[in-house]
DRENFILUM-523419 format. One record per residue: chain; residue number from 1; y, z, x of N, C-alpha, C in turn. Coordinates in pm, 1 decimal, decimal comma. Example, Ala and Ser with C-alpha at 12.3 -4.5 7.8 and 13.67 -1.06 7.14 Angstrom:
[node A; 1; [-569,0; 780,0; 1319,0]; [-450,0; 780,0; 1230,0]; [-330,0; 780,0; 1320,0]]
[node A; 2; [-225,0; 708,0; 1285,0]; [-106,0; 714,0; 1367,0]; [3,0; 787,0; 1290,0]]
This chain:
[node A; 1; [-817,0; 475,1; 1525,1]; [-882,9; 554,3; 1423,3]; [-1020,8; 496,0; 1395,6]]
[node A; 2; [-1102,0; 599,3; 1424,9]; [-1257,3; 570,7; 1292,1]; [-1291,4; 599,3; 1168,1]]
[node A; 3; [-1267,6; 453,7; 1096,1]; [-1305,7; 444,3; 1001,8]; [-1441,2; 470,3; 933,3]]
[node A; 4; [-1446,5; 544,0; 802,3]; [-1618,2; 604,4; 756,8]; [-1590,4; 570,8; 627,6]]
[node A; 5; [-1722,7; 534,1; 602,0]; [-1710,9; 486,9; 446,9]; [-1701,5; 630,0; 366,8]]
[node A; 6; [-1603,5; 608,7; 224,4]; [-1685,4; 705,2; 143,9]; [-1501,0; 813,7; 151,9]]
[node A; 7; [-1399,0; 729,2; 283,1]; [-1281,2; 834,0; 291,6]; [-1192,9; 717,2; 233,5]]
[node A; 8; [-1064,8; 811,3; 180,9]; [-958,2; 727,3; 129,5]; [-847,0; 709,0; 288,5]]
[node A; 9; [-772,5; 628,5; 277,0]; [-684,5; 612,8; 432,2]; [-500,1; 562,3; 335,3]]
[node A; 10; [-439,2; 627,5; 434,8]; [-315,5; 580,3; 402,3]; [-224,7; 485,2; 506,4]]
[node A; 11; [-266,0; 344,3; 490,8]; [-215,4; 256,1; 609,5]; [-61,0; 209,2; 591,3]]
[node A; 12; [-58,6; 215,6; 703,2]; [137,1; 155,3; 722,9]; [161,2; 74,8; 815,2]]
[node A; 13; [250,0; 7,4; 841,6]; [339,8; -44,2; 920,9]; [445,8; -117,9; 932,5]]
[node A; 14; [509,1; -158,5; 1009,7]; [686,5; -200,5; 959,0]; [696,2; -311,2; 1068,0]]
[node A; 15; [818,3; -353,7; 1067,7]; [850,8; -480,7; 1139,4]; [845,1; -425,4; 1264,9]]
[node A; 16; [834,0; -565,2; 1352,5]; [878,9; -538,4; 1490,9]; [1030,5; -500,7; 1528,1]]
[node A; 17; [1086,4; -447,4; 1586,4]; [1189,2; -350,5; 1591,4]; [1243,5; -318,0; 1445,9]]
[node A; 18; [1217,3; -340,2; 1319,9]; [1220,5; -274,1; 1233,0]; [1326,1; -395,4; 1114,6]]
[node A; 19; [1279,2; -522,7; 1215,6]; [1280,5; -659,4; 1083,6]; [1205,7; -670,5; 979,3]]
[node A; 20; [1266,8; -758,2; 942,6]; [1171,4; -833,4; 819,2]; [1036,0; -867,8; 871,2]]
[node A; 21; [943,4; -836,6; 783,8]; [769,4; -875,0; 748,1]; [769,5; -1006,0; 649,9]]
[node A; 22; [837,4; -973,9; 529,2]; [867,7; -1081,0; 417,9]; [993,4; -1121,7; 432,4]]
[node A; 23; [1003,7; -1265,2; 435,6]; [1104,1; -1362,7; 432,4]; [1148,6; -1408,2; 327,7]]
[node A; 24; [1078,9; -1391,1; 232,3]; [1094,3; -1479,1; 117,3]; [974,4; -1471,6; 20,7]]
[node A; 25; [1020,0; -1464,7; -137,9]; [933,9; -1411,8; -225,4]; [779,0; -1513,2; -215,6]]
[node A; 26; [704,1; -1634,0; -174,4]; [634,6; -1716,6; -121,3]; [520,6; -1586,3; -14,5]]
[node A; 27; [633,2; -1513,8; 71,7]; [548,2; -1429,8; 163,3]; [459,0; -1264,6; 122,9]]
[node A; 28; [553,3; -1268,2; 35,8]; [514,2; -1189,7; -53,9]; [371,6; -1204,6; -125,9]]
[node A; 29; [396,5; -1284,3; -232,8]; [262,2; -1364,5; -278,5]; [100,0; -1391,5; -194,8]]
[node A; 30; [182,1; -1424,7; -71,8]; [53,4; -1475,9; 7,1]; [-4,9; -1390,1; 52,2]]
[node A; 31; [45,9; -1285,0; 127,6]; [-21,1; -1166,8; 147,3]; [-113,1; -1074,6; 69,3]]
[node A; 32; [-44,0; -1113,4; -72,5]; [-104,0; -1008,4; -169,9]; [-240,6; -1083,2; -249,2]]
[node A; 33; [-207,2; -1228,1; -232,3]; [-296,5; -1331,4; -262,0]; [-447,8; -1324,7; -126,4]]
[node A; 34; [-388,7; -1267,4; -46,5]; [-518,1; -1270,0; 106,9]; [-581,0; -1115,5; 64,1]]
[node A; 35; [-512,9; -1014,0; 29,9]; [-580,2; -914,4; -33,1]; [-670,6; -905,6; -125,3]]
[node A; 36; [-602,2; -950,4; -220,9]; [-694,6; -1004,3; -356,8]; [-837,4; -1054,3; -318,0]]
[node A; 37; [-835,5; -1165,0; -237,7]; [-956,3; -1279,9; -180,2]; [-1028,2; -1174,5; -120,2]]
[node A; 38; [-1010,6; -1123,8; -47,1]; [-1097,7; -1046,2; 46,6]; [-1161,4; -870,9; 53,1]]
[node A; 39; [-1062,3; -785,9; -25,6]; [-1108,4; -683,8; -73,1]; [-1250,8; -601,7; -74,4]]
[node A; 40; [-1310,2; -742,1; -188,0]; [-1467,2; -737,1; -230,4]; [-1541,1; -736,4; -113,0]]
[node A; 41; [-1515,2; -835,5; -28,6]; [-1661,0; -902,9; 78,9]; [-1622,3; -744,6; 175,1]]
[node A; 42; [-1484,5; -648,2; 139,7]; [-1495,9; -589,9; 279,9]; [-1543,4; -419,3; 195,8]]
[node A; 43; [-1548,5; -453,4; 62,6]; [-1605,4; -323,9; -4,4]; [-1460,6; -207,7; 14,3]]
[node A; 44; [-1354,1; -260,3; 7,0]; [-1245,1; -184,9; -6,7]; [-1174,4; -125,3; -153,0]]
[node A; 45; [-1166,2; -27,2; -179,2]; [-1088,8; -19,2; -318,2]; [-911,5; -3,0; -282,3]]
[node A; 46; [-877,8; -77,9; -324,4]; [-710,8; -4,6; -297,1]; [-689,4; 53,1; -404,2]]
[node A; 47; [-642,5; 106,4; -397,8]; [-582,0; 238,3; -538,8]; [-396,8; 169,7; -550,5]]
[node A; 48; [-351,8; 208,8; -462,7]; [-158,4; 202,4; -400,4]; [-109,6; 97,3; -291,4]]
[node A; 49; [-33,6; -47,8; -401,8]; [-33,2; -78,1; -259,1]; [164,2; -97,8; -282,1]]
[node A; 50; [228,1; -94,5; -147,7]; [315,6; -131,2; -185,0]; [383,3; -266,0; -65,8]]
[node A; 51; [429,6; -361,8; -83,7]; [542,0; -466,8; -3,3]; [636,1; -438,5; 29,0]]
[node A; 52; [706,5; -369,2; 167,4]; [889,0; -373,2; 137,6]; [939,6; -469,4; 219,7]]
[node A; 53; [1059,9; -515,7; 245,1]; [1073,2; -652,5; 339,5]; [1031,5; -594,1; 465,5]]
[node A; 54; [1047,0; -476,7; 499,0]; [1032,9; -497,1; 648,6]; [896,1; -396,2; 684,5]]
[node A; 55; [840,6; -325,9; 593,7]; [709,5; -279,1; 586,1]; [623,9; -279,3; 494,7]]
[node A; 56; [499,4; -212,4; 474,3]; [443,1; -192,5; 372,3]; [387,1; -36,5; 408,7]]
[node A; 57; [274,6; -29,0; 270,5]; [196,9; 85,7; 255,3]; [89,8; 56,4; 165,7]]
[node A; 58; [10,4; 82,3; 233,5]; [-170,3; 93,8; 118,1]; [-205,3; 237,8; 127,1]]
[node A; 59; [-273,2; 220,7; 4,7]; [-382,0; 365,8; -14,5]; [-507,1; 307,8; -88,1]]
[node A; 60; [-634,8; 321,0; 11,4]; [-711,6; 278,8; 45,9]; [-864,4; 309,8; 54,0]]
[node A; 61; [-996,9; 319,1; -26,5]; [-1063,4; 363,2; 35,5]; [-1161,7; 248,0; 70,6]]
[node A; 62; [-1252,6; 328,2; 199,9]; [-1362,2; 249,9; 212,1]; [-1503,8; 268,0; 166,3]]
[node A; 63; [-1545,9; 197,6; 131,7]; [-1665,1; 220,7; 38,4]; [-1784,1; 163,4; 111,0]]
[node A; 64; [-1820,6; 119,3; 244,1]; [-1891,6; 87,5; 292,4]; [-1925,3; 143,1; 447,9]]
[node A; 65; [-1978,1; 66,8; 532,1]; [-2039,8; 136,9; 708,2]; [-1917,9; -11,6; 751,7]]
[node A; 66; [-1825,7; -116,9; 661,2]; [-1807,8; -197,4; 732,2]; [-1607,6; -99,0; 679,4]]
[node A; 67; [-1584,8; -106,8; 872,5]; [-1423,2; -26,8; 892,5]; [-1345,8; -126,0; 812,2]]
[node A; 68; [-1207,7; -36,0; 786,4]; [-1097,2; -127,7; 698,0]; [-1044,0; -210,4; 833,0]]
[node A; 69; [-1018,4; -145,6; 933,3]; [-972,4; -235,9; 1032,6]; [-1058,5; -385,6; 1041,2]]
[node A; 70; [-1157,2; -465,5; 965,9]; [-1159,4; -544,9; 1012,5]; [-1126,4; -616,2; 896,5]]
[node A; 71; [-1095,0; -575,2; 743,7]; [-1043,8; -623,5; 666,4]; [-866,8; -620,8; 686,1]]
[node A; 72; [-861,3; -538,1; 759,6]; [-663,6; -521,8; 828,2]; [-649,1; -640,8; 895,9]]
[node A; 73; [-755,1; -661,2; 987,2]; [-728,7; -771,4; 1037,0]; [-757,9; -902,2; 990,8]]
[node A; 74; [-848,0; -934,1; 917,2]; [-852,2; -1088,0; 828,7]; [-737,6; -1087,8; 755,3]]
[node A; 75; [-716,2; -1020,4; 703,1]; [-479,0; -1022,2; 641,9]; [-406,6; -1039,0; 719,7]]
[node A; 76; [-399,4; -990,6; 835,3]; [-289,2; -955,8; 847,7]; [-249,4; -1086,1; 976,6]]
[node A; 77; [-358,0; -1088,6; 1051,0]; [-389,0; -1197,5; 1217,7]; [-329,1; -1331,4; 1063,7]]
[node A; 78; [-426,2; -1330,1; 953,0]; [-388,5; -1491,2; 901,8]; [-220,3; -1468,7; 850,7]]
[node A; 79; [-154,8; -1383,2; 812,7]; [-46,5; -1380,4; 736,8]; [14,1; -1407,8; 854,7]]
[node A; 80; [26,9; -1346,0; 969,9]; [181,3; -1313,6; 1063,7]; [145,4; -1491,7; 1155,7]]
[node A; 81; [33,9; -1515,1; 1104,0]; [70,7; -1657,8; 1227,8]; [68,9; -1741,4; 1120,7]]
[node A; 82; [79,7; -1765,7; 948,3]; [148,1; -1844,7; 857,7]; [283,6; -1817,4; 877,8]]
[node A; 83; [331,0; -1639,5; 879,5]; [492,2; -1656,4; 852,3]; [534,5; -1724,5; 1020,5]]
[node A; 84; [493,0; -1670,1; 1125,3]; [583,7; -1723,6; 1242,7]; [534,8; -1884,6; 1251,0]]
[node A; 85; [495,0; -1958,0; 1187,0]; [457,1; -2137,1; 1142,0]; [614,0; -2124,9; 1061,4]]
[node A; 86; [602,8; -2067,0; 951,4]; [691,3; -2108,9; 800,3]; [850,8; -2075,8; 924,5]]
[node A; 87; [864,1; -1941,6; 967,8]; [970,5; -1889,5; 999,4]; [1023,5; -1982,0; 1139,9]]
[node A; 88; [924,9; -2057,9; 1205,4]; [955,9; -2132,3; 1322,9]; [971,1; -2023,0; 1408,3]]
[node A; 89; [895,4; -1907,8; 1448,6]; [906,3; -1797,8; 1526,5]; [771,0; -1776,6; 1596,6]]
[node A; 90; [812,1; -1698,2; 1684,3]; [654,9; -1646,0; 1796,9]; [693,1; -1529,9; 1807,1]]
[node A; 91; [558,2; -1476,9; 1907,0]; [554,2; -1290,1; 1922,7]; [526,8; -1214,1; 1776,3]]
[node A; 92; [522,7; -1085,4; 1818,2]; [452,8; -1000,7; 1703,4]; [558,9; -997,9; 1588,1]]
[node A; 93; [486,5; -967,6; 1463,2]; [587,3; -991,3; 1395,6]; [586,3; -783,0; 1308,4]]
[node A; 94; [500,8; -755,1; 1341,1]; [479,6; -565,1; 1358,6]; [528,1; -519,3; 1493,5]]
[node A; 95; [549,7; -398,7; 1443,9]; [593,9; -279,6; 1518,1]; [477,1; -269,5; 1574,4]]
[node A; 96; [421,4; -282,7; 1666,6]; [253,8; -164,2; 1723,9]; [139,2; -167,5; 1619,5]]
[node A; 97; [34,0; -93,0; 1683,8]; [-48,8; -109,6; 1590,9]; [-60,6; -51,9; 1423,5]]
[node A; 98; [-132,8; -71,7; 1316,1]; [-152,4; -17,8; 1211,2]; [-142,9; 114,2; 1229,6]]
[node A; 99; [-56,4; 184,2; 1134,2]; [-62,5; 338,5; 1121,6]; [-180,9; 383,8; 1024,0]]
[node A; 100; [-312,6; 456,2; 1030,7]; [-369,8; 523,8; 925,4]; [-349,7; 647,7; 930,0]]
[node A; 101; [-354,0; 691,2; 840,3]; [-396,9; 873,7; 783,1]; [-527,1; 868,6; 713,2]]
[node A; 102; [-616,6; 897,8; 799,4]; [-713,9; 991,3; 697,8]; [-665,9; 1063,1; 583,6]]
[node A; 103; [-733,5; 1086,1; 449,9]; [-682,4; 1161,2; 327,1]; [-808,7; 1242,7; 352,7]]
[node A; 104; [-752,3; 1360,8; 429,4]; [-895,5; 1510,5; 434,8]; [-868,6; 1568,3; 243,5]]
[node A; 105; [-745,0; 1577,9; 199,6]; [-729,5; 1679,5; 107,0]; [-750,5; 1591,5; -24,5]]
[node A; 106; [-806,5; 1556,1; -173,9]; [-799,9; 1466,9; -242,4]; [-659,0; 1503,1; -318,2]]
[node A; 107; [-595,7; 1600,0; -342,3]; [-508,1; 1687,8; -367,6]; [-393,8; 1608,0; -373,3]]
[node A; 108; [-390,2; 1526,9; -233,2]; [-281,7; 1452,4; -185,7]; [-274,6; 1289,2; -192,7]]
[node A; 109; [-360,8; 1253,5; -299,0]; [-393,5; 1129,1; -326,9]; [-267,8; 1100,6; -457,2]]
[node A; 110; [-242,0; 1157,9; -530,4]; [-163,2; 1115,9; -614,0]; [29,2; 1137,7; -611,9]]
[node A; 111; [29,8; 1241,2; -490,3]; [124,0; 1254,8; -441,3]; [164,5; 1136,9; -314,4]]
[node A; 112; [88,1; 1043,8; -269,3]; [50,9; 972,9; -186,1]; [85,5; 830,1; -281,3]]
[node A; 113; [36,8; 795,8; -403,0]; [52,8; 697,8; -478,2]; [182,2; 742,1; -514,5]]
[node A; 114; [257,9; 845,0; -572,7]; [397,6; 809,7; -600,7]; [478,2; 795,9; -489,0]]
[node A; 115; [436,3; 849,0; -368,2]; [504,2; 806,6; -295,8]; [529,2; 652,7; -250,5]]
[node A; 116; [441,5; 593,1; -205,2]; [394,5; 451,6; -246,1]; [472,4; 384,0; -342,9]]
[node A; 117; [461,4; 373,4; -463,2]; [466,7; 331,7; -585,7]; [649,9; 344,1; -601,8]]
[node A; 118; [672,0; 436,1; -538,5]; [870,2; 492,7; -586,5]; [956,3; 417,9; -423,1]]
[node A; 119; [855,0; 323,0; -323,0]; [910,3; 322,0; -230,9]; [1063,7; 207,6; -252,4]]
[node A; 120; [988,8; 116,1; -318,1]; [1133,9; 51,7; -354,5]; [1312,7; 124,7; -432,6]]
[node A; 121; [1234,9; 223,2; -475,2]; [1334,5; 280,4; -609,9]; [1406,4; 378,5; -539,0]]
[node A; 122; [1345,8; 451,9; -411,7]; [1400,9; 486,8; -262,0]; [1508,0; 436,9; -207,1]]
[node A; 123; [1410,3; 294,1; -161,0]; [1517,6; 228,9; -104,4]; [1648,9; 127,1; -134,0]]
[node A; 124; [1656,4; 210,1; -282,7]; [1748,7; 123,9; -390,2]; [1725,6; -32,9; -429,8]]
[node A; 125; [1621,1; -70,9; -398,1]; [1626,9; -179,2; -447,1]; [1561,4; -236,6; -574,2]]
[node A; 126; [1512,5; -152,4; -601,6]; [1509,5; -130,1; -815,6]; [1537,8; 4,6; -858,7]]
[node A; 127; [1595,1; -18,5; -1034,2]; [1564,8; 148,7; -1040,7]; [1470,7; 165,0; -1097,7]]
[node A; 128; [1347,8; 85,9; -1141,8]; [1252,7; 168,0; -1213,8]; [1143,1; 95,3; -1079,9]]
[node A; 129; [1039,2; 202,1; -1060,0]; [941,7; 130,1; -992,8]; [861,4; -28,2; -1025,1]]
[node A; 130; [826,5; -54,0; -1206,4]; [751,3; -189,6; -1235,6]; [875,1; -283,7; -1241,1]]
[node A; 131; [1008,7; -278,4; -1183,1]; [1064,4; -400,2; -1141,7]; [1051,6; -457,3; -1007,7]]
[node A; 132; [968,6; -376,4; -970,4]; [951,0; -407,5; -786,5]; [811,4; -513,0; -820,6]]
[node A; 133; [781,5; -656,1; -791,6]; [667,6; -717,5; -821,8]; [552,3; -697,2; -726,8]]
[node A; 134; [615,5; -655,1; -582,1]; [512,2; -620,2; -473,5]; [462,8; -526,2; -455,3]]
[node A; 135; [421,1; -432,4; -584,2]; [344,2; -317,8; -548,5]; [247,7; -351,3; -665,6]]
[node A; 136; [147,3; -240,5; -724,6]; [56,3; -262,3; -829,2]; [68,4; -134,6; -874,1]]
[node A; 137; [200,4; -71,1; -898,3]; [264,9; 37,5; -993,6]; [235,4; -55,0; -1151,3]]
[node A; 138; [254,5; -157,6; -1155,7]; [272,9; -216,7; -1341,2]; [81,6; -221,9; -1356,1]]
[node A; 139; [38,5; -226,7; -1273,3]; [-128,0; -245,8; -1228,3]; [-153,1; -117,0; -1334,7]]
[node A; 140; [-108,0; -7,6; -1253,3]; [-115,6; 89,4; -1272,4]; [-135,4; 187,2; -1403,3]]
[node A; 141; [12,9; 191,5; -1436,4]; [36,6; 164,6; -1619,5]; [3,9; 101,6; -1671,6]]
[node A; 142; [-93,5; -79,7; -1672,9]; [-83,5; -95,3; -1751,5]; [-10,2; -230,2; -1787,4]]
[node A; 143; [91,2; -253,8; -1756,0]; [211,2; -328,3; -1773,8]; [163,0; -476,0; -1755,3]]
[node A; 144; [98,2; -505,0; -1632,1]; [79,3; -624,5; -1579,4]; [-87,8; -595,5; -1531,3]]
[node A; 145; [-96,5; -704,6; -1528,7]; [-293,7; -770,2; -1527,0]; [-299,6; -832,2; -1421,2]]
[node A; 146; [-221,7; -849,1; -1314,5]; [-246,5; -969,0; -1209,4]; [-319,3; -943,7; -1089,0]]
[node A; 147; [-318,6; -804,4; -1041,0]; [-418,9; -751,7; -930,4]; [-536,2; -694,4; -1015,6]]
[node A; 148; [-653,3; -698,4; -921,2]; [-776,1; -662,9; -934,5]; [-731,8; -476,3; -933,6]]
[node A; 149; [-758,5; -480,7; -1025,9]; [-675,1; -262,4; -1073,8]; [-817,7; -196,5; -1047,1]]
[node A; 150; [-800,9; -78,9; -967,0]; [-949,6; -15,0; -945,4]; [-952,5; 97,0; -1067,9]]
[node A; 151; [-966,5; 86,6; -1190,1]; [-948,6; 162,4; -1332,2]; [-1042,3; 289,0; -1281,4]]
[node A; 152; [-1187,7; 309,4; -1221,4]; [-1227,0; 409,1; -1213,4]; [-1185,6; 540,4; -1163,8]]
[node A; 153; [-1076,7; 482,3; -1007,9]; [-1002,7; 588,6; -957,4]; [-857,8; 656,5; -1043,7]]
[node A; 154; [-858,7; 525,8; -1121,1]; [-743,0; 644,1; -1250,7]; [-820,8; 695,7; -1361,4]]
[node A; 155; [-964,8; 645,6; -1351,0]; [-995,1; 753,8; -1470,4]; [-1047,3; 904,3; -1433,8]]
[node A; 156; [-1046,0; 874,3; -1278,1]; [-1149,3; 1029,3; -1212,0]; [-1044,7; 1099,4; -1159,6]]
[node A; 157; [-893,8; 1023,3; -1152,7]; [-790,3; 1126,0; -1087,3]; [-683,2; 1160,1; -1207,2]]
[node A; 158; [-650,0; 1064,5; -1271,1]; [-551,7; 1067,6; -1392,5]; [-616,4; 1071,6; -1515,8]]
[node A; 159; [-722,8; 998,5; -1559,9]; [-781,3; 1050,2; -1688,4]; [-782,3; 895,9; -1752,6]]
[node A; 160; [-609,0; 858,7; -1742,7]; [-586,1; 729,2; -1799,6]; [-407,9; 661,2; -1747,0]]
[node A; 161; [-439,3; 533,8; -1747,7]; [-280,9; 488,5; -1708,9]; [-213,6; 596,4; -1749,8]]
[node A; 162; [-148,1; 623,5; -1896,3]; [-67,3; 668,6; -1930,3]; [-51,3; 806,7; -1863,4]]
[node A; 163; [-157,7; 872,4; -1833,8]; [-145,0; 1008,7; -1770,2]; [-56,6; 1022,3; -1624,2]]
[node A; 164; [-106,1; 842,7; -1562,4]; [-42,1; 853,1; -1434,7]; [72,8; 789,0; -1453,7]]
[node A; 165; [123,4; 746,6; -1560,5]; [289,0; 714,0; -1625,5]; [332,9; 832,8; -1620,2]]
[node A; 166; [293,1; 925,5; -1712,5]; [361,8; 1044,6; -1741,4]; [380,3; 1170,6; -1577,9]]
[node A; 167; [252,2; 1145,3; -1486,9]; [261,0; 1222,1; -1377,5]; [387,2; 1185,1; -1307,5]]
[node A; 168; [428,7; 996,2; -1295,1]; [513,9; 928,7; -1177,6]; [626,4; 994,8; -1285,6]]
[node A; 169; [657,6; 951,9; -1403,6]; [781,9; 979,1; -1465,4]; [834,5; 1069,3; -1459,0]]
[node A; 170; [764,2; 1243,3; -1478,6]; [789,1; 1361,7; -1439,3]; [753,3; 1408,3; -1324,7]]
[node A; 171; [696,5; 1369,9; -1188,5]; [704,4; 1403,5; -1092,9]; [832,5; 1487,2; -1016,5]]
[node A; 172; [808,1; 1583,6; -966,1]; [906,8; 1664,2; -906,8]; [909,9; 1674,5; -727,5]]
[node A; 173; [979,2; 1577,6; -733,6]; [918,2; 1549,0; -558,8]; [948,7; 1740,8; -460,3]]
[node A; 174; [1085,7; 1795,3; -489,2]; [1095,6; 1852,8; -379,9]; [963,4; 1864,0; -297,1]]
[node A; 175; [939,8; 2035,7; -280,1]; [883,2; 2049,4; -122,6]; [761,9; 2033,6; -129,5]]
[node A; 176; [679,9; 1974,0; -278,1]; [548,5; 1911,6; -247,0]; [564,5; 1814,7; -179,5]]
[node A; 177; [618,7; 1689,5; -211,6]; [606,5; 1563,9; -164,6]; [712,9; 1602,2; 20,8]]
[node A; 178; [786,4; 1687,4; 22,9]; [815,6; 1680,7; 167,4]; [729,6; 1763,0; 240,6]]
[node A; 179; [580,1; 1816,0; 200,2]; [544,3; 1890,1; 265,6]; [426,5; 1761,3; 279,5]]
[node A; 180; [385,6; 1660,7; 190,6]; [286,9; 1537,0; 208,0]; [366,1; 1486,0; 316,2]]
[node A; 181; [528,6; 1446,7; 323,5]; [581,6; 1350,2; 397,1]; [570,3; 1370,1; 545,1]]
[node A; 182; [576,9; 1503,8; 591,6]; [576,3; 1590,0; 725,9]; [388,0; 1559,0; 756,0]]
[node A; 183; [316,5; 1591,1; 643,0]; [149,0; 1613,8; 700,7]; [132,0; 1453,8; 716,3]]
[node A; 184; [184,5; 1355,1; 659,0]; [123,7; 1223,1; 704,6]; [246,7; 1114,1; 773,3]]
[node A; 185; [347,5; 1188,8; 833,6]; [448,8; 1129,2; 893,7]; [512,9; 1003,1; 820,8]]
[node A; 186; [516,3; 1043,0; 678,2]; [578,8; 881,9; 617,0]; [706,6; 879,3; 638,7]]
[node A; 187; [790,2; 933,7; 681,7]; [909,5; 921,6; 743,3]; [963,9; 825,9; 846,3]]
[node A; 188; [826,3; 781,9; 894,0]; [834,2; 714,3; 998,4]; [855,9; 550,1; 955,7]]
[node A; 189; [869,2; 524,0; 838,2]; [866,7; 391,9; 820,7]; [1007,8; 401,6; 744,0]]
């Protein structure tokens, strides 16, 4: 994919044959700690991000002429050769390369963040989304202060946290969100 400043992107990817990424809450941290650090120098806003053990998901824009792929790669080249050090492992620790979606429609940006944001509560492993610590859903609302929160894109899409509380809380997934899931293949993770 070519990356252009100025578009939002919806990046993915999952384990190699469809293992664990995170080992342990430590891997978690660090990753999200290499995000944090680097963001700025690459002129990235994340809006959505989420951790699951064996994948993730960002929603993403770029705000500059410099591609997210080379901020994908200062994360990701330093994370997977800390965990295969920590894990005593070699070889890839992803499935193939990064998945992006271009976001052509803005329409599908907030249907895109709950999707994101509800991935743990999916995959049963909380029931409310701000018990999951590896996403920036509590960012979001409000709740928690610990990621760098891009406040402008909730004030130009939601108005205010609480608006995008009240959107995730009453959200009605049917055949909107399966008609997002089919146009950007999130099924696939």
């Amino acid at each position: 994919m070519i990356y252009q400043k100025d578009n939002y992107y919806h990046i993915y990817n999952r384990g190699c044959d469809k293992n664990l990424i995170f080992f342990n809450k430590e891997n978690y941290h660090y990753l999200i700690k290499r995000m944090k650090r680097s963001f700025r120098k690459f002129h990235i806003r994340i809006i959505a991000f989420c951790l699951m053990p064996n994948h993730y998901h960002l929603l993403v824009k770029q705000n500059s002429d410099i591609p997210i792929s080379k901020w994908l790669h200062s994360i990701f080249v330093g994370y997977s050769m800390a965990v295969n050090r920590q894990q005593n492992r070699q070889g890839t620790l992803f499935g193939g390369h990064t998945k992006s979606k271009l976001i052509e429609d803005l329409k599908y940006l907030g249907h895109l963040m709950y999707y994101i944001h509800n991935n743990p509560v999916s995959a049963g492993l909380v029931s409310k989304p701000e018990q999951w610590e590896y996403s920036n859903y509590s960012e979001c609302v409000g709740i928690r202060n610990n990621f760098t929160f891009d406040n402008a894109f909730m004030k130009e899409f939601f108005n205010s946290r609480i608006d995008y509380q009240e959107f995730f809380e009453n959200y009605k997934p049917a055949s909107e969100l399966k008609n997002v899931m089919k146009k950007f293949n999130l099924d696939e993770t």
